[in-house]
C-alpha positions as CSV (number, residue, x, y, z in Angstrom):
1,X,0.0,0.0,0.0
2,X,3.0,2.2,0.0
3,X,5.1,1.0,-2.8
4,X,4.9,1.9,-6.4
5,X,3.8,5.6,-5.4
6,X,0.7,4.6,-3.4
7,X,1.8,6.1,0.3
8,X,0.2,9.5,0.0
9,X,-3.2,8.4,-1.6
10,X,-3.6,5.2,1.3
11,X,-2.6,7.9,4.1
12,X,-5.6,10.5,2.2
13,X,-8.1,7.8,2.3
14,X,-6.9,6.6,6.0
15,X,-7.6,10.1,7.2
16,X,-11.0,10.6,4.7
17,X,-12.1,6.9,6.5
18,X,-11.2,8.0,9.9
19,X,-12.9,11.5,9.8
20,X,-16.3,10.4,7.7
21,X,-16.8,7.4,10.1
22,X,-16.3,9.8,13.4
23,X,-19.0,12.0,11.9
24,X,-21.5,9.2,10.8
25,X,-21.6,7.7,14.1
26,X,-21.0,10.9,16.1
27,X,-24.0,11.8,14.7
28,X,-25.7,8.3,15.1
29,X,-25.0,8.1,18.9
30,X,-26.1,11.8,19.6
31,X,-28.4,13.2,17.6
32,X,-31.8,11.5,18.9
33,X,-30.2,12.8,22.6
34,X,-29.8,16.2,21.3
35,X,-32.8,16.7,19.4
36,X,-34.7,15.2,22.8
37,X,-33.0,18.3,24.7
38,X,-34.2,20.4,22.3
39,X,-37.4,19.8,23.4
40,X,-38.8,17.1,21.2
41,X,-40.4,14.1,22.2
42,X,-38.6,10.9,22.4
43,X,-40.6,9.5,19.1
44,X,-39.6,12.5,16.9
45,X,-35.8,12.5,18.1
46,X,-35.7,8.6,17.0
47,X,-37.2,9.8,13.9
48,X,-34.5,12.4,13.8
49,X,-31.7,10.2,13.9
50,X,-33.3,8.0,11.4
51,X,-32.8,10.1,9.4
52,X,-29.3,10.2,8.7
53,X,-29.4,6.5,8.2
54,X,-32.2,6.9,5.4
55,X,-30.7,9.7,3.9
56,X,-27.2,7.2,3.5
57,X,-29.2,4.1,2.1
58,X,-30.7,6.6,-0.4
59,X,-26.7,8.2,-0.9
60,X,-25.4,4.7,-1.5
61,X,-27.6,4.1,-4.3
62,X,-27.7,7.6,-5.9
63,X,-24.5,8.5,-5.6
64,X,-22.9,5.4,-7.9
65,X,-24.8,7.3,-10.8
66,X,-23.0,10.7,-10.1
67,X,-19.8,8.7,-10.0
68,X,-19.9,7.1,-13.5
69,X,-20.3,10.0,-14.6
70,X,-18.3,12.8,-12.7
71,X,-16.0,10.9,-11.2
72,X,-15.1,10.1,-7.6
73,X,-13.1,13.5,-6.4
74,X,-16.0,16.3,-7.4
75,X,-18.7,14.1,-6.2
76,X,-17.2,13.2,-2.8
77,X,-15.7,16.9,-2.2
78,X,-19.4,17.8,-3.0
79,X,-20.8,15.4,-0.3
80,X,-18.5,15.7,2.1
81,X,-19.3,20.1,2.2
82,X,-22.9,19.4,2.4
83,X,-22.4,17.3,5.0
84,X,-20.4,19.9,6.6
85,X,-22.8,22.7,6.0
86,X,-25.8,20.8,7.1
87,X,-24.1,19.4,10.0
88,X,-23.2,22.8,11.4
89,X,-27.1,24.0,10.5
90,X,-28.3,20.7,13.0
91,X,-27.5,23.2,15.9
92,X,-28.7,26.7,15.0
93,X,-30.9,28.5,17.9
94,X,-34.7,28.3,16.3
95,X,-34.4,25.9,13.8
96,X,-38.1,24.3,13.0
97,X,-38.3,20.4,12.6
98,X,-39.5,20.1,9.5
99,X,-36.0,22.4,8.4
100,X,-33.9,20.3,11.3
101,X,-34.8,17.0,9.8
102,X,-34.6,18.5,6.2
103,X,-30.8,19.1,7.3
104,X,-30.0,15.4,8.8
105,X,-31.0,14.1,6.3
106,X,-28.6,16.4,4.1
107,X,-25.8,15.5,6.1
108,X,-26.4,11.4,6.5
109,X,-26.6,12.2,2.2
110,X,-23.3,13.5,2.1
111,X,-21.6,11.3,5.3
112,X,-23.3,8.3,5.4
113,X,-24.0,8.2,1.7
114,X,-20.3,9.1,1.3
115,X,-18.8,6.1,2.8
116,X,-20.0,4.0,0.4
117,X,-18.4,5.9,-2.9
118,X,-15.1,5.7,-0.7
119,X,-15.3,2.1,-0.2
120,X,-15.7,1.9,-3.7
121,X,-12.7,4.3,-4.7
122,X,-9.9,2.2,-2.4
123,X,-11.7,-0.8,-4.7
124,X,-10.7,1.4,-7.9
125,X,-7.1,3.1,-6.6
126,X,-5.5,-0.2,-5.3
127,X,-4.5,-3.2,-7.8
128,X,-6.1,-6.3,-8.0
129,X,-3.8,-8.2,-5.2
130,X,-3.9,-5.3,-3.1
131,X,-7.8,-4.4,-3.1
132,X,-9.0,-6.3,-0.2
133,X,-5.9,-5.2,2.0
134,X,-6.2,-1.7,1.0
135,X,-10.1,-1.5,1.5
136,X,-9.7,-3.4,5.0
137,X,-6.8,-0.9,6.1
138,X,-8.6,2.1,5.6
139,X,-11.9,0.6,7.4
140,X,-9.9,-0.8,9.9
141,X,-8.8,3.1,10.3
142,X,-12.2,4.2,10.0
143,X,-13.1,1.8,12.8
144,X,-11.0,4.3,15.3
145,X,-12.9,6.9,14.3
146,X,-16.1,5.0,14.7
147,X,-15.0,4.8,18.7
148,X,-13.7,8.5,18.7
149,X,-16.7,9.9,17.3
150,X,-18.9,9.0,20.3
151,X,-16.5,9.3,22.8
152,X,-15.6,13.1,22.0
153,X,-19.5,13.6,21.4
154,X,-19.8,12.3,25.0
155,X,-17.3,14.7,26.4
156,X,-18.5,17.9,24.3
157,X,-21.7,17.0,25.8
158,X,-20.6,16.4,29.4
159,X,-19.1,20.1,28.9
160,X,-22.7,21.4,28.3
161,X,-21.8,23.4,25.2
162,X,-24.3,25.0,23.8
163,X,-25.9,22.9,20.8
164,X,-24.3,25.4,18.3
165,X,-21.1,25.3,19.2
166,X,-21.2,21.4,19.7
167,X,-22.4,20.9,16.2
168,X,-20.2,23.4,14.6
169,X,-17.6,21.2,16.5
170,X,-18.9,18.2,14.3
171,X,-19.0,19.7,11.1
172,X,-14.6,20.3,11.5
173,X,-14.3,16.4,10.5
174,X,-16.7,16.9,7.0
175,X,-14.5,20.4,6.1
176,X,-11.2,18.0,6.6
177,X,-12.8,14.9,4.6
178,X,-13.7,17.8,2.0
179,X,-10.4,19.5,1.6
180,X,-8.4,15.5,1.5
181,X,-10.7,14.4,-0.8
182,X,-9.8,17.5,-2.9
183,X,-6.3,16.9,-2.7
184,X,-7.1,13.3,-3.8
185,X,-7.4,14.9,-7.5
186,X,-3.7,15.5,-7.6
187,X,-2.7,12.2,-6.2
188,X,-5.2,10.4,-9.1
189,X,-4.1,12.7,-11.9
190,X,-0.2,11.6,-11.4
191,X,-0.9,8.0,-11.0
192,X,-3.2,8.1,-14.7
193,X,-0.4,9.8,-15.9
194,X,2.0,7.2,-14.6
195,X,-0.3,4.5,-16.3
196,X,-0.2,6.1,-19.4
197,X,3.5,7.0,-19.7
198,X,5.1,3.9,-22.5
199,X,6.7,1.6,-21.0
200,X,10.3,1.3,-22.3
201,X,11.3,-1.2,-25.0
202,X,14.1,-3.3,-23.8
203,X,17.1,-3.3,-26.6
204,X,17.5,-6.3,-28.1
205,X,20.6,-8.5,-27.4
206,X,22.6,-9.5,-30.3
């Protein structure tokens, strides 16, 4: 995984796994607790957090369409900022819930939905030998965050921050899986061009 110039694209998609999968289940552990304090019954903050897992069965399929045919860097900077926007809109003072669940469900669209298309770019940017080790890797990496996400949600919370300032706190992980998965384009650009360079001819011995 980092031979043949493959170390900087497995360390961008170890830190795009580990950020994505500390926002989707940051959100999943918390967001039915928050929307409860908020003042909403205990059935409508389940339905809240549902939402984000809807949303990313609906991402997963919908987003394999916008691959094929933009490719895997604009669509996942594009998901990972709208998760990011959306997540830092879950906390604003006011919001309605018909416009709070409008904006889970945006951000389980762009996280949730996301993991999937970057499951399916480590099955595209490693070889054929390499494939299952590099997809396991970065999970495995992802995994960490998984713990993280809660943990730090757990802590934020026990700090009684204001709902604002702990979901603006949550949207830092999307902006970061945003800007990598930008810098991805550089990273895929030189190994295409790699591929395409001729390989040398060998001279002939006589």
């Amino acid at each position: 995984m980092f031979h043949e110039g493959r170390a900087v694209g497995t360390i961008l998609l170890w830190v795009v796994n580990f950020m994505n999968l500390l926002n989707v289940y940051f959100l999943a552990s918390w967001l039915p607790t928050v929307a409860n304090q908020a003042g909403h019954g205990m059935g409508t903050s389940v339905l809240v957090g549902t939402m984000e897992q809807l949303a990313g069965m609906i991402g997963g399929f919908c987003l394999g369409w916008f691959v094929q045919r933009l490719g895997f860097v604009p669509v996942l900077t594009s998901c990972f900022a709208l998760g990011c926007i959306n997540i830092a809109l879950i906390g604003q003072p006011g919001i309605t819930l018909t416009m709070l669940i409008t904006v889970v469900f945006l951000a389980g669209f762009g996280v949730v939905g996301g993991q999937s298309a970057i499951n399916a770019l480590s099955a595209t940017y490693y070889p054929t030998d390499l494939r299952a080790t590099g997809i396991g890797a970065g999970l495995g990496i992802g995994r960490v965050g998984a713990i993280v996400g809660p943990v730090v949600g757990g802590v934020l919370m026990g700090q009684h921050l204001p709902t604002q300032r702990l979901f603006l706190a949550a949207a830092a992980p999307a902006l970061i899986s945003a800007i990598v998965m930008a810098s991805m384009h550089w990273v895929l650009k030189a190994r295409t061009a790699s591929q395409a360079a001729p390989n040398p001819v060998p001279e002939s011995v006589t």
